[in-house]
Jmol script that loads the backbone (N, CA, C; Angstrom):
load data "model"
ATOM      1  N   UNK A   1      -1.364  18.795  -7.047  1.00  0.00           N
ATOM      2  CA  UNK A   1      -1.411  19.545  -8.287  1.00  0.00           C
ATOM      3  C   UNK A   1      -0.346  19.055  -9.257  1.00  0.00           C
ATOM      4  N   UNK A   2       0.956  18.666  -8.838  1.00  0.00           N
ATOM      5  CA  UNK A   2       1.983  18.484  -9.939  1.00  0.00           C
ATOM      6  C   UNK A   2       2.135  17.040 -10.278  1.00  0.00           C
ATOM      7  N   UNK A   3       1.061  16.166  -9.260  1.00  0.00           N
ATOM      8  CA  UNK A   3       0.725  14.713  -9.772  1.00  0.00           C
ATOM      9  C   UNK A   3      -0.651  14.836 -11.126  1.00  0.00           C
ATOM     10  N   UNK A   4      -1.484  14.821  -9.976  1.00  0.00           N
ATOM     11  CA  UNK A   4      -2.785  15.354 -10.589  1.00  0.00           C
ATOM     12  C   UNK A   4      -3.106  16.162 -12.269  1.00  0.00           C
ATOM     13  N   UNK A   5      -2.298  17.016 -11.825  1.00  0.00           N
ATOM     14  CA  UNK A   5      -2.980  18.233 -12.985  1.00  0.00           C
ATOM     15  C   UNK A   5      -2.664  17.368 -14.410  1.00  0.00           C
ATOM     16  N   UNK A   6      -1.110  16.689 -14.854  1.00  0.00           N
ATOM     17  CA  UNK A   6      -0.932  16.165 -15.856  1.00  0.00           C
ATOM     18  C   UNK A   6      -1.858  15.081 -16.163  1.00  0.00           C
ATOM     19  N   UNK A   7      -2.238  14.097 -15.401  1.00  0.00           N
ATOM     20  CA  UNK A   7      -2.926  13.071 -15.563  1.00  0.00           C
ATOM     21  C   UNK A   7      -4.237  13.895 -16.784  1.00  0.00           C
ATOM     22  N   UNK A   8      -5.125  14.967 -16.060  1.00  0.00           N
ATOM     23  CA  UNK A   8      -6.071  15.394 -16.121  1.00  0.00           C
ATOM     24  C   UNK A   8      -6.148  16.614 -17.624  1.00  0.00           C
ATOM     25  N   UNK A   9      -4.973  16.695 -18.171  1.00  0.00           N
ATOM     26  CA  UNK A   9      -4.526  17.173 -19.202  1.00  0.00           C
ATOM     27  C   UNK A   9      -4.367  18.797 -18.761  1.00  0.00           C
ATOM     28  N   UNK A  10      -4.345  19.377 -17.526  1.00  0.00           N
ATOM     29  CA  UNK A  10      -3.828  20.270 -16.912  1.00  0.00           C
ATOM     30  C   UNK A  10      -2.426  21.371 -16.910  1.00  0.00           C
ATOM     31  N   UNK A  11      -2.506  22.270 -17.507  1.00  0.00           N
ATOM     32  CA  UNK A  11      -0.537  23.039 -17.426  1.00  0.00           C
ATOM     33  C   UNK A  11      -0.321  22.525 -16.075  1.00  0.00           C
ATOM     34  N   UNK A  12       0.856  22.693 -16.172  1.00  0.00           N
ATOM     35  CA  UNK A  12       1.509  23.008 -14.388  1.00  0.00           C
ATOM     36  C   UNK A  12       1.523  24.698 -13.868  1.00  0.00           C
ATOM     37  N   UNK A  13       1.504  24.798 -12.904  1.00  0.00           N
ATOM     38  CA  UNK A  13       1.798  26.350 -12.386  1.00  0.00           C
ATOM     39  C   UNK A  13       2.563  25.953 -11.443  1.00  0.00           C
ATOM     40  N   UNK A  14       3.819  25.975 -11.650  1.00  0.00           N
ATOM     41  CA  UNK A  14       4.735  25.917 -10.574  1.00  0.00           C
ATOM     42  C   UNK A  14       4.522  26.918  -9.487  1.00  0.00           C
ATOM     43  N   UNK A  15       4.011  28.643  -9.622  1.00  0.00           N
ATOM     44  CA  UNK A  15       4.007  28.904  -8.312  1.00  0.00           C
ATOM     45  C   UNK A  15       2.524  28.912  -7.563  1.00  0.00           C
ATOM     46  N   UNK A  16       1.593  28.140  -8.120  1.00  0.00           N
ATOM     47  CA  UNK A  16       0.434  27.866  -7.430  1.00  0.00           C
ATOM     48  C   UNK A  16       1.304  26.666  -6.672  1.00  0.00           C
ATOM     49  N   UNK A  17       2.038  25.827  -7.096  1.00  0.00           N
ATOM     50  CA  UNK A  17       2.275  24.464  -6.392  1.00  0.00           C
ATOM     51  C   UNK A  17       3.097  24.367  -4.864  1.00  0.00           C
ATOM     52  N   UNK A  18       3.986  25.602  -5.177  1.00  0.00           N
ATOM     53  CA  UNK A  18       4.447  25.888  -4.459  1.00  0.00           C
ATOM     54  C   UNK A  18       3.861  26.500  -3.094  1.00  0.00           C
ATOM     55  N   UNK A  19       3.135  27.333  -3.371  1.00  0.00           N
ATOM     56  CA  UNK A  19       2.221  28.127  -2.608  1.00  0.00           C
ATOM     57  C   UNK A  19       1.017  26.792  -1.667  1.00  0.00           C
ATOM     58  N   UNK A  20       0.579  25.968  -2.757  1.00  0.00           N
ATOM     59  CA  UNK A  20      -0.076  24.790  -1.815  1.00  0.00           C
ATOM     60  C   UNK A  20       0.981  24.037  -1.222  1.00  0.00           C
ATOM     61  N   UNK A  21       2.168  23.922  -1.404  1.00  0.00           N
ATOM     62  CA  UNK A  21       3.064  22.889  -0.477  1.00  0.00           C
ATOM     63  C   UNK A  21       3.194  23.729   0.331  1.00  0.00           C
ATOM     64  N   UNK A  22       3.470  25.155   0.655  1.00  0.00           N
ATOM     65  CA  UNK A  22       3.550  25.853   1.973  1.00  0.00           C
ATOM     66  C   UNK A  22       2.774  25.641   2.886  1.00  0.00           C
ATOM     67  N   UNK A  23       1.351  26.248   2.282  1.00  0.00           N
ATOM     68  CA  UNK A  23       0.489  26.170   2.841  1.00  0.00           C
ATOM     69  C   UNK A  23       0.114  24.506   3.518  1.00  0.00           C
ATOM     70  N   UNK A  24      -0.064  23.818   2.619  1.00  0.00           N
ATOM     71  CA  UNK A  24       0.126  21.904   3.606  1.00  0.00           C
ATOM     72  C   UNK A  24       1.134  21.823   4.441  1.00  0.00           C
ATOM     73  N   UNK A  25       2.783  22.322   4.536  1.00  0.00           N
ATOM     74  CA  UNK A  25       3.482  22.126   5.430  1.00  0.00           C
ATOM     75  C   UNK A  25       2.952  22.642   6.682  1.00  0.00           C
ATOM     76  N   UNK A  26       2.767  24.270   6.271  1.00  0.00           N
ATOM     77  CA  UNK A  26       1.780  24.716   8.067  1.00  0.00           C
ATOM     78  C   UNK A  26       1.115  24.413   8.602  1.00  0.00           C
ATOM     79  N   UNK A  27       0.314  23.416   7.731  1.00  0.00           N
ATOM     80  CA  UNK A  27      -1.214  22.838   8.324  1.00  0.00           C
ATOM     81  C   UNK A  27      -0.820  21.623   9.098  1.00  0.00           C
ATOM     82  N   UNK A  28       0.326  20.761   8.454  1.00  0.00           N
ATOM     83  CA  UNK A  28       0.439  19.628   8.551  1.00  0.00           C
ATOM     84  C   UNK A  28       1.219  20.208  10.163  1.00  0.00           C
ATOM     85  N   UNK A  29       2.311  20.552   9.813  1.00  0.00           N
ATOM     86  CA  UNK A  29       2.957  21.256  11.619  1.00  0.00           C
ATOM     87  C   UNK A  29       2.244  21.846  12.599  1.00  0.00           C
ATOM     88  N   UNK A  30       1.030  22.381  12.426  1.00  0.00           N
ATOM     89  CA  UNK A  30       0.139  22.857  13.162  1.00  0.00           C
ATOM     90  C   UNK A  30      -0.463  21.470  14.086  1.00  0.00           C
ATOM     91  N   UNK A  31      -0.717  20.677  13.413  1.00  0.00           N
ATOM     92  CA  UNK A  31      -1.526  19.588  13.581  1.00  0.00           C
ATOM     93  C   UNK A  31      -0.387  18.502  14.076  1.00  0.00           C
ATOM     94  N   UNK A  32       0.946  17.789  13.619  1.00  0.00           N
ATOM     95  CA  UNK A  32       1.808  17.473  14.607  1.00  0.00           C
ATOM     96  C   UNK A  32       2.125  18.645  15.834  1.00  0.00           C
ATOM     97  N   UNK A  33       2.202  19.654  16.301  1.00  0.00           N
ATOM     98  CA  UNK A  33       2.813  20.160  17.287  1.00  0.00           C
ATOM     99  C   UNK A  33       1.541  19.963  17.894  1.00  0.00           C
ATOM    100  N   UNK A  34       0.117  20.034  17.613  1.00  0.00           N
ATOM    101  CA  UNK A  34      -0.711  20.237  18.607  1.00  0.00           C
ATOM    102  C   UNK A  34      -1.491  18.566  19.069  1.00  0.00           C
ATOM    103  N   UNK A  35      -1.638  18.149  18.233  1.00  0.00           N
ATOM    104  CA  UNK A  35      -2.860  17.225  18.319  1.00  0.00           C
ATOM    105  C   UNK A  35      -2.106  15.745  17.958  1.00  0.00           C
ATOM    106  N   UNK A  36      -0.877  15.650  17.691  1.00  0.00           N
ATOM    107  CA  UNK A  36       0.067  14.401  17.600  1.00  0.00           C
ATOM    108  C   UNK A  36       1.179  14.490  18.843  1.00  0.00           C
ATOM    109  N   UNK A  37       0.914  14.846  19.805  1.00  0.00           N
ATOM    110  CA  UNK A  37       1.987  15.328  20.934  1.00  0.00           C
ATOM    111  C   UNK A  37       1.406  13.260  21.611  1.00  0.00           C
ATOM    112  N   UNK A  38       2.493  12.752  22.343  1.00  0.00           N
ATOM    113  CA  UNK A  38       2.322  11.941  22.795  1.00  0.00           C
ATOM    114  C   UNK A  38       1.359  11.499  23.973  1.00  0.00           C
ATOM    115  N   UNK A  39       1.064  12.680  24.871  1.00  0.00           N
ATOM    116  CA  UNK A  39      -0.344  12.196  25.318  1.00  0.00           C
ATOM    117  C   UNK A  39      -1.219  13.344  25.249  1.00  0.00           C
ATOM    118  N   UNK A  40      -1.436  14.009  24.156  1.00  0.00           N
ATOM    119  CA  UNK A  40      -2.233  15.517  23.431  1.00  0.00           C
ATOM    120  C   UNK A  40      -4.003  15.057  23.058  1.00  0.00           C
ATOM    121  N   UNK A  41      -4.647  15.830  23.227  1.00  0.00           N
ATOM    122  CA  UNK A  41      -6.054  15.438  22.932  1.00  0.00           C
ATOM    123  C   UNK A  41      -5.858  15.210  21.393  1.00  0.00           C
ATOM    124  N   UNK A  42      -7.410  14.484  21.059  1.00  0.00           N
ATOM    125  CA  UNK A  42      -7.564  14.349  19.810  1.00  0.00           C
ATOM    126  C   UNK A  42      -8.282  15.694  19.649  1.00  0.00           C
ATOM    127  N   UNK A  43      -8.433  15.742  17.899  1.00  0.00           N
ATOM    128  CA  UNK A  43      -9.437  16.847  17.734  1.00  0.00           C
ATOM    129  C   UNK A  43     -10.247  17.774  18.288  1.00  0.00           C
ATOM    130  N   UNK A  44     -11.087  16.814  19.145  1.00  0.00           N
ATOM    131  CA  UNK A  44     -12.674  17.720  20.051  1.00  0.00           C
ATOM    132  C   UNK A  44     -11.694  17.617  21.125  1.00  0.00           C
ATOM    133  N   UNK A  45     -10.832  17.485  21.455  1.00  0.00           N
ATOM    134  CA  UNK A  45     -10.078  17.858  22.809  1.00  0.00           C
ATOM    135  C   UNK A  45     -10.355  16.506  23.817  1.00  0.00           C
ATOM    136  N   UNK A  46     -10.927  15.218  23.580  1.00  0.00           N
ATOM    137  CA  UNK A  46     -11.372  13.826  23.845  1.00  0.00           C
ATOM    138  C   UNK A  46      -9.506  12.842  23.942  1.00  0.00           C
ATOM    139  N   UNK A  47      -9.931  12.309  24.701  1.00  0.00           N
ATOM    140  CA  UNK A  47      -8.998  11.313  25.071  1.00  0.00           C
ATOM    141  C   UNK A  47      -8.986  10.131  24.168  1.00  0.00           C
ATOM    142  N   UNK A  48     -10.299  10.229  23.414  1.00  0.00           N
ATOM    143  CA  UNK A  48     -10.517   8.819  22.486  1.00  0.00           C
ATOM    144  C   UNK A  48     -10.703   9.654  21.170  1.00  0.00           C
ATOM    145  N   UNK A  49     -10.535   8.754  20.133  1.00  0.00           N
ATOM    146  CA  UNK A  49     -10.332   9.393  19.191  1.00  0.00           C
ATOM    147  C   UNK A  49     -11.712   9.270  18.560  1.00  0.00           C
ATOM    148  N   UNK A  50     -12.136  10.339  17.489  1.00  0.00           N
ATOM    149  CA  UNK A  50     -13.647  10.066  16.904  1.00  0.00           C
ATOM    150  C   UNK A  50     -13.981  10.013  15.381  1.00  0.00           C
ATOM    151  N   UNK A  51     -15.101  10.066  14.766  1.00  0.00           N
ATOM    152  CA  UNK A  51     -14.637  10.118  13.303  1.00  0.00           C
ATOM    153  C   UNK A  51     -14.046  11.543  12.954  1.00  0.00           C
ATOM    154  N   UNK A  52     -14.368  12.125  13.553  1.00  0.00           N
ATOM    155  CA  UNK A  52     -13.298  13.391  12.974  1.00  0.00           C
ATOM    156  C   UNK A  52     -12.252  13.197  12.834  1.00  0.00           C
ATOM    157  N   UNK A  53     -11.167  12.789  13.821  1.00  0.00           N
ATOM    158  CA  UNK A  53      -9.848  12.374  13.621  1.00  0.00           C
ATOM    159  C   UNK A  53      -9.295  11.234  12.942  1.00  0.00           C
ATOM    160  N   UNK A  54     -10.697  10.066  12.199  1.00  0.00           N
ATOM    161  CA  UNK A  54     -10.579   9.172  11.383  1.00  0.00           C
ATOM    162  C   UNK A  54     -10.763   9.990   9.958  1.00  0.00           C
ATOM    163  N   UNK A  55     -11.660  10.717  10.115  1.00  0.00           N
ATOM    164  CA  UNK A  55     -11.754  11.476   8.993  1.00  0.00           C
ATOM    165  C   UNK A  55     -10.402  12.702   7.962  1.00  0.00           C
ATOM    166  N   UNK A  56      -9.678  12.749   9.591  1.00  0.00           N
ATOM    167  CA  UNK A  56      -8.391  13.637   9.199  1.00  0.00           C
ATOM    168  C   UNK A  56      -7.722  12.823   8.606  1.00  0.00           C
ATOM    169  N   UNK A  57      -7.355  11.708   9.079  1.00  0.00           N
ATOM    170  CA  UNK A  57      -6.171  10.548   8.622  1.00  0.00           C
ATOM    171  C   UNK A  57      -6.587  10.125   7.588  1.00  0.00           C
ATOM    172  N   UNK A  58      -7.558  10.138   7.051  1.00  0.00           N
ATOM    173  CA  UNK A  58      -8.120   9.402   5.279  1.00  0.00           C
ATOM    174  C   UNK A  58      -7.346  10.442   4.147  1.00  0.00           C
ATOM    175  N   UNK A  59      -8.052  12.071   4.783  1.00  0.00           N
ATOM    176  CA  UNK A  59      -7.756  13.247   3.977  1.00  0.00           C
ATOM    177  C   UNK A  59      -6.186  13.220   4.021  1.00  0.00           C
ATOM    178  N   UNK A  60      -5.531  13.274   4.972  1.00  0.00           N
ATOM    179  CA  UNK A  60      -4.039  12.801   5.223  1.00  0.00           C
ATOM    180  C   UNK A  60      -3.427  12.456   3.838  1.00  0.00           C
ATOM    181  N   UNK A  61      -3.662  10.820   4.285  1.00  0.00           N
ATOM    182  CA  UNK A  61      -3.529  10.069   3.391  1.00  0.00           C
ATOM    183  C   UNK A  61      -3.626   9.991   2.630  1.00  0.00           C
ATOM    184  N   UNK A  62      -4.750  10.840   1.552  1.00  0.00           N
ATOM    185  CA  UNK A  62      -4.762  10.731  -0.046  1.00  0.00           C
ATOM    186  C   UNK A  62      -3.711  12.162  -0.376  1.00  0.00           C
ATOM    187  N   UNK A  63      -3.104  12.325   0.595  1.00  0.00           N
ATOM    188  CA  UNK A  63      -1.912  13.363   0.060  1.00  0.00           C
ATOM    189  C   UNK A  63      -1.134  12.274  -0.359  1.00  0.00           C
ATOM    190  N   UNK A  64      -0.638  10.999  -0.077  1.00  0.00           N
ATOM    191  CA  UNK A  64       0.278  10.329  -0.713  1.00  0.00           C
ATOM    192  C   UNK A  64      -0.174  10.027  -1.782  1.00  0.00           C
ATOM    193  N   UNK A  65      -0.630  10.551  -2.610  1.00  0.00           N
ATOM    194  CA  UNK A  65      -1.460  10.042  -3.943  1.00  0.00           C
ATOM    195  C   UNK A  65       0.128   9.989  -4.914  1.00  0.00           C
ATOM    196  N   UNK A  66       0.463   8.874  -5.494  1.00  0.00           N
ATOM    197  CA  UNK A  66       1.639   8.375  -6.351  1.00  0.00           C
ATOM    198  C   UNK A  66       0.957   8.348  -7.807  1.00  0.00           C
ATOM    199  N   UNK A  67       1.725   8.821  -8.646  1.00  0.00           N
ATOM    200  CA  UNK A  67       1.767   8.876  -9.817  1.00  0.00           C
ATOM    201  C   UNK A  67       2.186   7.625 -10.554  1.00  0.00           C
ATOM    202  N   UNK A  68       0.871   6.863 -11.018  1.00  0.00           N
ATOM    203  CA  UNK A  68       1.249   5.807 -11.678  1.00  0.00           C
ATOM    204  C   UNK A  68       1.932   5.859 -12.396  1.00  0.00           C
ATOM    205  N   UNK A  69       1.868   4.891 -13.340  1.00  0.00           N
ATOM    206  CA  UNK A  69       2.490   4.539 -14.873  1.00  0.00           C
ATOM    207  C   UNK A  69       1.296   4.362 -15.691  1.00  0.00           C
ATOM    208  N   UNK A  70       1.652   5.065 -16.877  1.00  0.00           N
ATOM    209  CA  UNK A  70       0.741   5.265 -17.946  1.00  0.00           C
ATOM    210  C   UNK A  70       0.501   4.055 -18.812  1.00  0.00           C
ATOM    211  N   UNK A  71      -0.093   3.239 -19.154  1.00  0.00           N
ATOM    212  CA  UNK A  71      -0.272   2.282 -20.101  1.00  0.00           C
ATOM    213  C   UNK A  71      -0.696   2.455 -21.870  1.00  0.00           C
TER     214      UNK A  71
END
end "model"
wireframe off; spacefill off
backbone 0.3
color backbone group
């Protein structure tokens, strides 16, 4: 939201932003304590990993979304 929203000509709401970084920290700790443990099931509770858990790591990942530079 506080990358995003400006790009998109968006206000900021600082306490919506806040409220989604909480909420992603719990999700994200939920998901290291359970399912990132060093020999912890994946997702479906599988020893191998499937597209679901390829599918988590994409969604993951576009949390690092970086705020370009404007041209």
């Amino acid at each position: 939201m506080s990358v995003l929203a400006p790009v998109v000509g968006l206000p900021l709401n600082p306490k919506a932003i806040a409220e989604d970084e909480k909420v992603l920290s719990t999700s994200l700790e939920k998901i290291e304590s359970f399912w990132l443990q060093e020999n912890g099931p994946y997702l479906l509770g599988s020893d191998q990993p499937s597209i679901e858990d390829l599918s988590l790591v994409c969604e993951i990942m576009q949390l690092e979304v970086r705020q370009l530079p404007r041209f």
